[in-house]
C-alpha positions as CSV (number, residue, x, y, z in Angstrom):
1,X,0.0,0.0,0.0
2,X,3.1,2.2,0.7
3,X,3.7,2.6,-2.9
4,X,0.2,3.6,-3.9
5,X,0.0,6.3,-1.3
6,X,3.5,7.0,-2.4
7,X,2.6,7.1,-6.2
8,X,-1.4,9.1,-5.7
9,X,0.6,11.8,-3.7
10,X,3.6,12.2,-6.3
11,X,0.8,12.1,-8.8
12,X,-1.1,15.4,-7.1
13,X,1.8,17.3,-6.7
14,X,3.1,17.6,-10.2
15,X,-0.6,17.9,-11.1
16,X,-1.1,21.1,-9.0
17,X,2.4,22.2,-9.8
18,X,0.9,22.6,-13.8
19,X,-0.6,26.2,-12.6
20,X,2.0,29.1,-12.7
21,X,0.9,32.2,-11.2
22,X,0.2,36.3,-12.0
23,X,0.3,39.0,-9.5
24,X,0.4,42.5,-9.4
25,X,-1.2,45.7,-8.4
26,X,-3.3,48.4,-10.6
27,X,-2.4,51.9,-10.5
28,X,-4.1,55.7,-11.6
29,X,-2.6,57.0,-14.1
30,X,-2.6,60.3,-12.5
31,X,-1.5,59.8,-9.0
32,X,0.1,56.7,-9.5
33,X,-1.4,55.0,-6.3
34,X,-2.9,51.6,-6.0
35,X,-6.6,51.8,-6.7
36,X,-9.5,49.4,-5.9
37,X,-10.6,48.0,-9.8
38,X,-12.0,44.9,-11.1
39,X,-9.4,42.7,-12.9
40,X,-10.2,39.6,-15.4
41,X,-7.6,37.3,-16.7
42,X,-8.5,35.1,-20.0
43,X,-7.6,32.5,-22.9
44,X,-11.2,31.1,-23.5
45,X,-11.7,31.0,-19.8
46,X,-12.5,34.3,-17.7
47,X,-11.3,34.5,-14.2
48,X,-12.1,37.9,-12.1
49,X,-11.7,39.6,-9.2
50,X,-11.7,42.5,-6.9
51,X,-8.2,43.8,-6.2
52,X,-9.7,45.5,-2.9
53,X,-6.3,47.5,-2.4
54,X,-4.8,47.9,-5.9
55,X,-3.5,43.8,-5.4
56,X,-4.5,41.2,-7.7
57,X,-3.5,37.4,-8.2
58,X,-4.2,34.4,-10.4
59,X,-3.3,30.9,-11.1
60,X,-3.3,30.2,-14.9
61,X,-1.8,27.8,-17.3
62,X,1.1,28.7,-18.9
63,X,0.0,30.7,-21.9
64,X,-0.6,34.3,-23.8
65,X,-3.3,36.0,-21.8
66,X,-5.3,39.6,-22.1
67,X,-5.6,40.9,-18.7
68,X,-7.9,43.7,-18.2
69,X,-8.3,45.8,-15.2
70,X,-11.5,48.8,-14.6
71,X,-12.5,51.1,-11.9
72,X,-14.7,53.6,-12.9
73,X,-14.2,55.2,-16.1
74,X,-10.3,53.8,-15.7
75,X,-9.1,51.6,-18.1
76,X,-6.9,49.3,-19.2
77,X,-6.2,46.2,-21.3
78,X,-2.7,44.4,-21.6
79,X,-1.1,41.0,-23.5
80,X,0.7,39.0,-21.1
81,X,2.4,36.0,-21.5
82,X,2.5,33.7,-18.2
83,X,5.1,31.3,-17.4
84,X,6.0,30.9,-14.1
85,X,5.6,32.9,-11.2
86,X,4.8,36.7,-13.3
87,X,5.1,40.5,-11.8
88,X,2.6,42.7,-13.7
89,X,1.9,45.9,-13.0
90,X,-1.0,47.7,-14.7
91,X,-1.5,51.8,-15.2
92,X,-4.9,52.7,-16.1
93,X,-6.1,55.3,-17.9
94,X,-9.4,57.4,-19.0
95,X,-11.3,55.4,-21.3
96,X,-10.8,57.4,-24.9
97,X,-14.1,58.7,-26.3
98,X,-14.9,57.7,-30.0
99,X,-16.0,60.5,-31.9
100,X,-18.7,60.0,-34.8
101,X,-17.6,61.6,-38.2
102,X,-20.0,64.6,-38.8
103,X,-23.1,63.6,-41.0
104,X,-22.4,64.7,-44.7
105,X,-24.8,67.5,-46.1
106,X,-26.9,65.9,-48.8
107,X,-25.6,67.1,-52.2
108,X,-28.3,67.5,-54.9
109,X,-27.8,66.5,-58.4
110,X,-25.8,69.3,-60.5
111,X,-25.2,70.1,-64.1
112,X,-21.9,69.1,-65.7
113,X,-20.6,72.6,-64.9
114,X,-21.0,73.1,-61.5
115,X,-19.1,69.7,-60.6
116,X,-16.0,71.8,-60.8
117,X,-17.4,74.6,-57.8
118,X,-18.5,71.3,-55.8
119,X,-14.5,69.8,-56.0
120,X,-13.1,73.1,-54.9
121,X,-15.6,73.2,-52.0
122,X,-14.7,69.5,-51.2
123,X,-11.1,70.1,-51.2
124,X,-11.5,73.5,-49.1
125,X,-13.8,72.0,-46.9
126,X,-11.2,68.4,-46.1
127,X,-8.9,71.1,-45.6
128,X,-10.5,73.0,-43.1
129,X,-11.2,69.9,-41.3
130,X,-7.3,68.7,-41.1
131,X,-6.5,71.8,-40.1
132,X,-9.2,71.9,-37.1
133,X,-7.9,68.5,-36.4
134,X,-4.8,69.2,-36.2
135,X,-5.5,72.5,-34.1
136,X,-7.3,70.3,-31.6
137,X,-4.6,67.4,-31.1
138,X,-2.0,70.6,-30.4
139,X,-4.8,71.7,-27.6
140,X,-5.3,68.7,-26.1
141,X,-1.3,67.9,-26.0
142,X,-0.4,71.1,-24.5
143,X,-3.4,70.3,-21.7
144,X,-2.1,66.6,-21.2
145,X,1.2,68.1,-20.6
146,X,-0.5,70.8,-18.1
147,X,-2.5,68.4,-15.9
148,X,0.7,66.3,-15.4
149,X,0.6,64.6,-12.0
150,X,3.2,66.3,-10.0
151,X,6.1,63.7,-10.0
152,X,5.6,63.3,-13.6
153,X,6.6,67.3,-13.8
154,X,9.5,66.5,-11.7
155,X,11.1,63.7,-13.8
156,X,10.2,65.8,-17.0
157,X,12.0,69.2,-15.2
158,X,15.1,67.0,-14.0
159,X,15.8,65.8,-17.6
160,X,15.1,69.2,-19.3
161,X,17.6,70.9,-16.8
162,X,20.3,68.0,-17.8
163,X,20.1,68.7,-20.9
164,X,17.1,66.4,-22.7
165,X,19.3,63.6,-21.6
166,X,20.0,61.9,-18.3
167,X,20.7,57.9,-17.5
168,X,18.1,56.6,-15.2
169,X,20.1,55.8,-12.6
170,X,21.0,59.1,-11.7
171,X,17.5,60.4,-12.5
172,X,16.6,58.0,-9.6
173,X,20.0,59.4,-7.4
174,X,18.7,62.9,-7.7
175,X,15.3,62.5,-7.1
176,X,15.0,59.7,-4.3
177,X,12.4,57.4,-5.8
178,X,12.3,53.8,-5.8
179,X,13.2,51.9,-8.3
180,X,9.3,50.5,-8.8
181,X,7.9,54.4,-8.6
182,X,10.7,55.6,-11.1
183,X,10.2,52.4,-13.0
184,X,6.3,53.3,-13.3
185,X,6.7,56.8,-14.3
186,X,9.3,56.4,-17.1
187,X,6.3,54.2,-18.5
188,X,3.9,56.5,-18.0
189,X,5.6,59.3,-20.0
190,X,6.9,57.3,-22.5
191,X,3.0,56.0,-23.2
192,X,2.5,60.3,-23.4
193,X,5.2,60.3,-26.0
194,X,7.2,63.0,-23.8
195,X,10.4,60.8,-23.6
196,X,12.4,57.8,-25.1
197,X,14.0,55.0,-23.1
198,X,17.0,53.9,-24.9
199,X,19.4,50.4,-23.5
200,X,22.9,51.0,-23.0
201,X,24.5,48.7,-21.5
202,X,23.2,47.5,-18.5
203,X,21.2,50.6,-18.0
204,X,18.9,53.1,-19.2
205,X,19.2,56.7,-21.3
206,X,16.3,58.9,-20.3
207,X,15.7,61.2,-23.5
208,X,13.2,64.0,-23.8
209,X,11.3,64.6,-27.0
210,X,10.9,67.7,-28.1
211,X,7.7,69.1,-29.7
C-alpha cells in the first residue's frame, strides 16, 4: 500500500504544480497610487476579481493572456504571457471617447458645370477639417502636458535641466524614488510620447522629446 499512497501523492503534486501564477497591483494614471478595480484574466476561460487595495492574483496555465483591469471610467487592457511565477503591473487610464464623423450634407444632383465649384468646396472643406484637427490634437497635447501629476513634472523638469538627456540611474540618485515608482513613471511618459528609453548597456538613457 506504501507505494500507492506513495505514487497518488507524487501524482497530485506535479498535477497542482501545472498552474503558474500572476500578481500585481493596478495603479491611476494620474497619481500613481494603488486603486481598488476589477481585474479579469482570459484565454477562452474568464477569471475575475476584486483587487480590494490595488492587489491582484491568479493561477493560470502557462499561456498568452489579455488581462484587463476597470475602476470607474479607468481603463486598461494588456497581452501578457505567463510562465512561471509573473510580476505585472498595470496603469490605467481614462477610457478614450470615439467620436462619430460629422453627418455629410446631402448634395443635390448638379449640371456638368457646376461639378467643378462642388470639387473646390470639397477640397477647401477636407482642408479646413485637417487643419481643425490638427488645431485640436496641439490643444489637447499642451493640456495633457499641463494636468501632469506632480512627480511626472518633476522627472520631466530634471531631464530638461540636464540637458534632454540623463541615464536613469541618476535620475533616480537625484530625485529619491524607488526603483518600482521611477520604474512606473518612465512608463507613464513614455505612453505620453514625452520621452524615449534607450538600453545601454546595462542601463537606461532617459531622452526628452521635443515638440
Amino acid at each position: 500500500m506504501k507505494p500507492a499512497i506513495f505514487l497518488l501523492v507524487l501524482i497530485f503534486v506535479s498535477t497542482t504544480a501545472i498552474a503558474d501564477e500572476i500578481h500585481g497591483k493596478v495603479y491611476r494614471w494620474d497619481t500613481l497610487e494603488p486603486v481598488k478595480a476589477v481585474v479579469s484574466i482570459k484565454n477562452g476561460i474568464e477569471q475575475k476579481m476584486v483587487a480590494e487595495n490595488g492587489s491582484y492574483s491568479f493561477e493560470v496555465e502557462p499561456g498568452e493572456y489579455t488581462i484587463i483591469a476597470r475602476s470607474g471610467n479607468l481603463f486598461a487592457i494588456e497581452n501578457v504571457t505567463v510562465k512561471g511565477r509573473v510580476t505585472f503591473d498595470i496603469i490605467i487610464f481614462p477610457e478614450l471617447e470615439i467620436v462619430e464623423p460629422p453627418e455629410m450634407p446631402e448634395i443635390e444632383e448638379l449640371s456638368e458645370e457646376d461639378y467643378s465649384w462642388l470639387a473646390v468646396g470639397l477640397s477647401l472643406t477636407g482642408i479646413l477639417v485637417i487643419f481643425a484637427l490638427k488645431r485640436k490634437f496641439r490643444t489637447e497635447k499642451s493640456e495633457e502636458i499641463e494636468v501632469l501629476p506632480e512627480d511626472l513634472r518633476k522627472v520631466l523638469e530634471l531631464i530638461k535641466a540636464e540637458g534632454g538627456r540623463i541615464t536613469q540611474k541618476e535620475l533616480r540618485r537625484k530625485l529619491g524614488f524607488s526603483e518600482a515608482k521611477l520604474s512606473l513613471i518612465i512608463a507613464d511618459l513614455e505612453r505620453r510620447g514625452l520621452i524615449e528609453k534607450v538600453k545601454k548597456g546595462r542601463g537606461n538613457i532617459i531622452f526628452l522629446k521635443t515638440p
